[in-house]
C-alpha positions in Angstrom: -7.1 2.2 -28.9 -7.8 -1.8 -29.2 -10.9 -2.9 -28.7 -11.4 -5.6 -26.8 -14.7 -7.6 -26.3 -13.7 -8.8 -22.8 -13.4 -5.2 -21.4 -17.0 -4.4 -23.7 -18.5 -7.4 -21.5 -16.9 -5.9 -18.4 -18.6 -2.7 -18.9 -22.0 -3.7 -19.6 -21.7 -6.0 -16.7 -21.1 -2.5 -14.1 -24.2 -1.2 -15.5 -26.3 -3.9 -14.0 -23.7 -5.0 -10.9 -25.3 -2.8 -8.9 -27.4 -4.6 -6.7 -25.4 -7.7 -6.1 -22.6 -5.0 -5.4 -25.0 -3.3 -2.5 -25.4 -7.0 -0.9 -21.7 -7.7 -1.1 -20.9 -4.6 0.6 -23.4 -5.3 3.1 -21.9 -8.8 3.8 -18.3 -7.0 4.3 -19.4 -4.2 6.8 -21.1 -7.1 8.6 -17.8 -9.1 9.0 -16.0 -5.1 9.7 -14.4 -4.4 6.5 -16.3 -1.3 5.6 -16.5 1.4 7.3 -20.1 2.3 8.4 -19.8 5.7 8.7 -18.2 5.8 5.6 -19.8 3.0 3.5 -21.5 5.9 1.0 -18.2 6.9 -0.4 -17.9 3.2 -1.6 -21.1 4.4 -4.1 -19.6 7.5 -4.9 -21.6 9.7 -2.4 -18.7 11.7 -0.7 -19.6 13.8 2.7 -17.2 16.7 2.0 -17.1 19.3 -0.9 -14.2 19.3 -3.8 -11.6 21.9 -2.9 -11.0 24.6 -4.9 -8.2 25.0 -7.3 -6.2 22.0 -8.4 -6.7 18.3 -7.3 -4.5 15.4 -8.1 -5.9 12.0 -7.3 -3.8 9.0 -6.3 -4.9 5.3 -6.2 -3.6 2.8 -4.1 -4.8 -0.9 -3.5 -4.2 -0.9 0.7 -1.8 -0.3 3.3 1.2 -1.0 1.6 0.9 1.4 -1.4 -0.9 4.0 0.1 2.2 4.3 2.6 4.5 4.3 0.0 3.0 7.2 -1.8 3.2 9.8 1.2 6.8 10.8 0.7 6.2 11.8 -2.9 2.8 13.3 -2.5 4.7 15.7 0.3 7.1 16.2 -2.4 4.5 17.1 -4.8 2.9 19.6 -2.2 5.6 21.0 -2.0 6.5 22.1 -5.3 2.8 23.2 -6.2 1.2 25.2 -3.6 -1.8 25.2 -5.1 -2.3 21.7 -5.1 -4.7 19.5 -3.6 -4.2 16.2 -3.4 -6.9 13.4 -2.9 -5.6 9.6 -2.1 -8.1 6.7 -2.2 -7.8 3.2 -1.3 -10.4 0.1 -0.9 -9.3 -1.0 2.7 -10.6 0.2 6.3 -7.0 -0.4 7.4 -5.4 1.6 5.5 -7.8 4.3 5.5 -7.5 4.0 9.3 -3.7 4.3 8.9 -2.9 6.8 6.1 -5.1 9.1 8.0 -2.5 9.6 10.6 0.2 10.6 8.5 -1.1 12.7 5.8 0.5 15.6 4.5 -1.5 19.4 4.8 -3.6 19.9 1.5 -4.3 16.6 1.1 -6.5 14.4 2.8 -8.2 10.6 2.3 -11.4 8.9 0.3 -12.8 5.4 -0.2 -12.5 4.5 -4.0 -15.8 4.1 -5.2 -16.9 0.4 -6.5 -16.3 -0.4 -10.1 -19.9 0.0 -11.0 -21.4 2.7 -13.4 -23.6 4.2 -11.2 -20.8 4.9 -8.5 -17.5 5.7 -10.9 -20.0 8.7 -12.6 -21.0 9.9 -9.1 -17.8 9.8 -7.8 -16.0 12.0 -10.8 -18.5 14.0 -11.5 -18.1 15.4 -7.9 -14.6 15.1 -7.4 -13.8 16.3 -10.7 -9.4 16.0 -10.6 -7.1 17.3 -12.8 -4.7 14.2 -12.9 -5.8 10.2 -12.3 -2.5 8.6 -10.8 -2.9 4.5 -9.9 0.1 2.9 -8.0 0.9 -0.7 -8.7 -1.5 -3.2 -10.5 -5.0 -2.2 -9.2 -6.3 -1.6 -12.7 -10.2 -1.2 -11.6 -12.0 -0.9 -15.9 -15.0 1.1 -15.6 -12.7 3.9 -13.2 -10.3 4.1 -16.0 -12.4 4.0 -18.8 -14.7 6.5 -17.5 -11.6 8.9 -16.3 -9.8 8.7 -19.8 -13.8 9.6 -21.3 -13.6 12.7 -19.1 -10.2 13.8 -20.5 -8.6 13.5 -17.4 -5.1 12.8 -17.9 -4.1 9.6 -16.0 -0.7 7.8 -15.2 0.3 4.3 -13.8 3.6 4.9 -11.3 5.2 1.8 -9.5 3.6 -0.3 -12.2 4.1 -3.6 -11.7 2.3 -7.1 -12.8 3.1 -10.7 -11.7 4.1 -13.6 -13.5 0.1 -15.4 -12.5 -1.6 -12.2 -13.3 -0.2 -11.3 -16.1 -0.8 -14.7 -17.9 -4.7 -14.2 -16.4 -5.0 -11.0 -18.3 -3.0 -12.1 -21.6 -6.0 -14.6 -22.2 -8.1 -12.5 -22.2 -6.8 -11.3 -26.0 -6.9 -7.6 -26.5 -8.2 -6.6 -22.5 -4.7 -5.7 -21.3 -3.6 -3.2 -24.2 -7.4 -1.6 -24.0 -6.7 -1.1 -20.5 -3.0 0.3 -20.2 -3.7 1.9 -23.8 -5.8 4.5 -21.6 -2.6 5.7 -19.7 -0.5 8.5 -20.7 2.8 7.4 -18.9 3.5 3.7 -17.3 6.2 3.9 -14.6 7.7 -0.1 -14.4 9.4 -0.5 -11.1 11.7 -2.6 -12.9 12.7 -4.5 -16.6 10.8 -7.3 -15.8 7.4 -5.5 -14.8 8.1 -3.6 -17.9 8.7 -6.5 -20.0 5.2 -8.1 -18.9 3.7 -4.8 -19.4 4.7 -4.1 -22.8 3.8 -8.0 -24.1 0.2 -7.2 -22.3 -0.2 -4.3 -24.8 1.0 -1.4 -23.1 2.5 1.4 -26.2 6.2 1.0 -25.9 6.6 5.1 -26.2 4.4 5.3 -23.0 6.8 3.1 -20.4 9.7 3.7 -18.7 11.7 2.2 -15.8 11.9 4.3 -12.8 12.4 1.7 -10.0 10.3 1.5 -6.9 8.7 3.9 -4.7 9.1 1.6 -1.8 13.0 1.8 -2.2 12.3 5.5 -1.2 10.2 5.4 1.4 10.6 6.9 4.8 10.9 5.4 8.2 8.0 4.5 9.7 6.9 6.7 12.8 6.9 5.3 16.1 5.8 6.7 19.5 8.9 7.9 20.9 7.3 7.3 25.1 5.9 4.0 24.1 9.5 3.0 22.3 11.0 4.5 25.4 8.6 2.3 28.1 9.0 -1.0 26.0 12.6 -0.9 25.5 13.1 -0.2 29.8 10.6 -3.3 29.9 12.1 -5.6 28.0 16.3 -4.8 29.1 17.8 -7.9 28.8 15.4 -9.6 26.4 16.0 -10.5 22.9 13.7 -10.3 20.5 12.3 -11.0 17.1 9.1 -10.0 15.1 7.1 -11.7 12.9 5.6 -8.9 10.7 2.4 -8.8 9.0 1.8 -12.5 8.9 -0.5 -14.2 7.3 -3.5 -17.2 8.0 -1.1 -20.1 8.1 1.9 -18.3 9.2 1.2 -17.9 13.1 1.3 -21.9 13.5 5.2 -22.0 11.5 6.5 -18.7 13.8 5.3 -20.5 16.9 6.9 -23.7 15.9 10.3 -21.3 15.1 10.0 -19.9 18.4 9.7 -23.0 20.4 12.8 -23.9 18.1 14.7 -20.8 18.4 14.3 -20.5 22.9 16.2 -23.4 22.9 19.1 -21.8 22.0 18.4 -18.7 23.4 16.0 -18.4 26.3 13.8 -16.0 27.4 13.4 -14.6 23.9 10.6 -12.9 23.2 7.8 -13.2 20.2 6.5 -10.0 19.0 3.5 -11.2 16.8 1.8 -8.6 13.9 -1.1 -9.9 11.8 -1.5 -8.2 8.5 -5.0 -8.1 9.6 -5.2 -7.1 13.4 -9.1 -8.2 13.3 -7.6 -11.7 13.7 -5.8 -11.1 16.7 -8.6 -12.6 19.2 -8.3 -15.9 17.2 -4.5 -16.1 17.2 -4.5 -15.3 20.4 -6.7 -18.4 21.6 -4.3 -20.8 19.4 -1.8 -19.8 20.8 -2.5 -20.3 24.2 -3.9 -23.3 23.0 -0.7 -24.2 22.4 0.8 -23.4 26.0 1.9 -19.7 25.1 1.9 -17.2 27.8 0.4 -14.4 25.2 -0.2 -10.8 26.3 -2.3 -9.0 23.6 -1.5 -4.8 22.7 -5.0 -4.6 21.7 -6.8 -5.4 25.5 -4.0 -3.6 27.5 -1.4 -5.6 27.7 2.2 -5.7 28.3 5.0 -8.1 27.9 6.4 -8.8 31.5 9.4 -11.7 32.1 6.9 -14.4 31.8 5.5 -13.2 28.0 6.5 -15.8 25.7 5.3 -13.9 22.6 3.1 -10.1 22.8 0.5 -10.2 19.8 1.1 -6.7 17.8 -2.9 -6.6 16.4 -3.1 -2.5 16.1 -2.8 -0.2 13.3 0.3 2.4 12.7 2.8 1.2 15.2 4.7 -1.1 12.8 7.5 1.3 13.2 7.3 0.7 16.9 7.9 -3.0 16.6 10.6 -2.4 14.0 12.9 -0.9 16.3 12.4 -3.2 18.8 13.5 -5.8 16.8 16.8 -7.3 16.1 15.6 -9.4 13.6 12.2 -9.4 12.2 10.6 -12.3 9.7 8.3 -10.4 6.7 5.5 -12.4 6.8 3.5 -13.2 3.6 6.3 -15.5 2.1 6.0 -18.6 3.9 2.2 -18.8 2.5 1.7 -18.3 -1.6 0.9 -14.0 -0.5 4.1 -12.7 -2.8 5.9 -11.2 0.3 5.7 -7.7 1.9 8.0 -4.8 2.0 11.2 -5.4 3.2 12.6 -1.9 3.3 10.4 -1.1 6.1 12.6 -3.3 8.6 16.0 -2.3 6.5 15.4 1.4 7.3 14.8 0.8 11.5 17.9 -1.7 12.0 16.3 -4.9 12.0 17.6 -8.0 10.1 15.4 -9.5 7.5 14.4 -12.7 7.4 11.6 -14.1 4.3 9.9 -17.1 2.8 10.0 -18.3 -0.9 7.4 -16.6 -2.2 8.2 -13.0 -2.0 6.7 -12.5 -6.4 5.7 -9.1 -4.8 9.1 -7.8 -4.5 11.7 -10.5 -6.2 13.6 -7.2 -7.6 13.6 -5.8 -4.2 14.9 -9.0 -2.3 17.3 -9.8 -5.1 19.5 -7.1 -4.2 18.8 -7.6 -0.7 20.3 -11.0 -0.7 23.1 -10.0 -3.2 24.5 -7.8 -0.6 23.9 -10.4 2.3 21.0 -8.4 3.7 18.4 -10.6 4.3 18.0 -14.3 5.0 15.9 -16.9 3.0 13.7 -19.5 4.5 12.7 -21.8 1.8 11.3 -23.7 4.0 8.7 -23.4 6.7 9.7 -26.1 8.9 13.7 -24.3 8.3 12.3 -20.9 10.2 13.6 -21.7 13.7 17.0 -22.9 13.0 17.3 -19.7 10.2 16.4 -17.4 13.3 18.6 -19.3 15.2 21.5 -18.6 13.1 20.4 -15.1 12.5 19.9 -13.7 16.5 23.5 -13.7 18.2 24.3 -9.8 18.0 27.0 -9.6 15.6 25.1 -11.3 12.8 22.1 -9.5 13.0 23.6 -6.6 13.3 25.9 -7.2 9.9 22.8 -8.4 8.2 20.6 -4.8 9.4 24.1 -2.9 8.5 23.7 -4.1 4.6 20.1 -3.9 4.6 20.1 -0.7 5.7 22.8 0.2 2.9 20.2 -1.1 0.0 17.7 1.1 1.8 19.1 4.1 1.0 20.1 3.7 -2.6 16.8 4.4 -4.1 17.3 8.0 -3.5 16.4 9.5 -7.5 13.3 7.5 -7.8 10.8 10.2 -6.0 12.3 12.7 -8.5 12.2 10.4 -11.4 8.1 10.1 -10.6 7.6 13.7 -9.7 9.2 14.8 -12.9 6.4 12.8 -15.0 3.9 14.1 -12.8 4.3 17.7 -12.9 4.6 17.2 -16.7 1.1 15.8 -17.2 -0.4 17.4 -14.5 -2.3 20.9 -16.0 -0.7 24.1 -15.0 -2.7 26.1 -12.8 -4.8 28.4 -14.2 -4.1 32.5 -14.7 -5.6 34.3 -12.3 -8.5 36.3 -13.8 -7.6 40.3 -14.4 -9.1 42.7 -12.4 -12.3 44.4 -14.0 -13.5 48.1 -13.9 -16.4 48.3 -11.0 -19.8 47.3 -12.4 -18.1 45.7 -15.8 -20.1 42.7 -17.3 -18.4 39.7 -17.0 -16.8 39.4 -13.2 -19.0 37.4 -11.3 -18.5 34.0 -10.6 -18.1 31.4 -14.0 -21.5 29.7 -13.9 -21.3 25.8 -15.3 -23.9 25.5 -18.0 -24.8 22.0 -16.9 -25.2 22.8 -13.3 -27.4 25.7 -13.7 -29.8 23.6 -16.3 -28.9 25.2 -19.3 -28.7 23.5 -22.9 
């Protein structure tokens, strides 16, 4: 294993972050990004026992990952019945939102922060069997201190930006100490694997598998609420702007202002990435001489709703079927772009800003088979939705997109397969012994009971 001074530095500095850790997390439940009733699982104090048996743990950064884990952790449940499964993220959102749609067996924690203190708590209760991360969230003193347990542990969906990955490259020998502690990368494609390789990572360890998010499934909807919007809204087109970003709501309303001249009465359906900003788009927007109604307060889009402000959790696949063409916010603003399978798999066109880093290997074969639109421009939005609203073409551009949707189909397997090999079998069960034999009560743990 390199060593690497950086990632020494980095671990003393957990030992003594607590404190200004505590007073950060108090700031962020204070603005409502913790969860009060929850906030001790951030310091590795969990309110519920370990199951018994098995337990895999998976490790997503927020909404976005977490969602794009569920189909293969069903598909893991599936082929181990024994299996527990334990999925922890850092966001109240997507805790909120994964909770909903959860598989049996497995169920939903706050990752701890990366301090000593917490990371021991946290896996010296929880105890797994196998460590999966998704994506780039690489959090040091977790995976150090997992690996140090001889937990086996795998990064799936791997991938790194261009900006990050020159961050961590100056940082000498940090990136191969790092992904040196992972028995299996899983790139989601040659260039993430390229990047992760020149960071450090063994070659022997990494493999291209392609991206979860290809196989994702359709996001759920509410089939009355689909059912009272669509009789509402008979004769109205409309278009979504999808987890936008600050920025973002100022270039949509200008596109929409653009776009009603050409095709009036159209309707606005606006989702924030973060629905706790809804009150304040709101205001701007009426500010601005929208007539706004806002899901969040009750209301409903009537004939005189210029644009309905989406700010809830879980009903993104609501909105998606609405839509006939939906703008991915997140690329208009340096973000790096959201998922744009999540529109391609409900029938709505896709249009996207310039900066879509996130998923350039996703949107590249989107717009190779004319399945999505580029904006490279903010102030080009309204005449590219323009362009992209009269029937036929938005219904050729969800036809292809739909199509790249659904050619991701081996990836789940792909993952699974390395899973299930690193993942320890499950244990014999224990033979039956004669009545009043020594030996058959319950294993004690030495450490537990004080012994040594």
């Amino acid at each position: 294993m390199p060593r690497s001074l950086a990632l020494a530095l980095v671990l003393a500095a957990s030992e003594l972050a607590p404190p200004f850790v505590r007073g950060v997390l108090r700031r962020r439940l204070s603005r409502g990004k913790e969860d009060p009733d929850r906030l001790h699982e951030r310091l590795g104090r969990p309110a519920m026992p370990r199951p018994e048996g098995r337990l895999a743990w998976f490790h997503a950064a927020s909404v976005g990952e977490s969602v794009s884990l569920l189909a293969l952790v069903e598909t893991l449940l599936q082929a181990q019945p024994d299996l527990r499964v334990m999925i922890t993220t850092g966001t109240r959102t997507s805790a909120e939102l994964i909770a909903e749609r959860l598989p049996a067996r497995a169920f939903h924690q706050y990752v701890p922060v990366d301090t000593g203190p917490a990371v021991r708590r946290f896996l010296a209760h929880w105890r797994p069997d196998l460590a999966v991360w998704t994506e780039s969230e690489l959090w040091p003193r977790l995976l150090v201190a997992t690996r140090a347990r001889g937990i086996p542990a795998l990064l799936i969906n791997a991938r790194m930006s261009a900006r990050s990955a020159r961050r961590m490259g100056r940082l000498g020998a940090y990136g191969a100490a790092l992904l040196g502690r992972f028995d299996a990368i899983l790139a989601q494609d040659d260039a993430q694997a390229e990047r992760l390789l020149a960071l450090g990572a063994p070659p022997g360890r990494v493999e291209v598998t392609g991206s979860l998010k290809d196989t994702a499934q359709p996001l759920p909807h509410e089939p009355n609420a689909l059912k009272t919007l669509v009789k509402t809204l008979a004769g109205r087109t409309v278009w979504l702007a999808a987890s936008t970003h600050e920025g973002e709501e100022e270039m949509v309303s200008r596109a929409h202002r653009e776009a009603r001249r050409s095709v009036p009465g159209l309707l606005l359906i606006l989702a924030p990435r973060h629905p706790e900003r809804g009150p304040r788009i709101a205001s701007d927007l009426r500010a601005e001489g929208w007539t706004v109604a806002v899901r969040s307060e009750g209301g409903k889009p009537d004939r005189n709703t210029d644009i309905y402000l989406a700010d809830t959790l879980g009903e993104m696949g609501l909105w998606y079927r609405i839509a006939s063409v939906s703008f991915i916010g997140g690329s208009l603003v340096d973000v790096g772009g959201h998922n744009p399978f999540e529109p391609a798999l409900l029938g709505s066109a896709i249009l996207t800003g310039p900066f879509i880093q996130n998923f350039e290997t996703a949107y590249t074969r989107f717009r190779r088979a004319g399945a999505a639109v580029l904006v490279p421009h903010p102030g080009e939005l309204g005449a590219k939705l323009a362009e992209t609203l009269p029937p036929d073409r938005a219904a050729a551009l969800a036809t292809a997109a739909w199509s790249v949707s659904s050619e991701g189909a081996d990836v789940t397997r792909r993952v699974l397969a390395v899973i299930e090999r690193h993942l320890p079998p499950a244990p014999a069960p224990a033979p039956a012994s004669a009545p009043g034999a020594p030996g058959t009560g319950a294993r004690t743990d030495p450490e537990a009971a004080g012994a040594g």
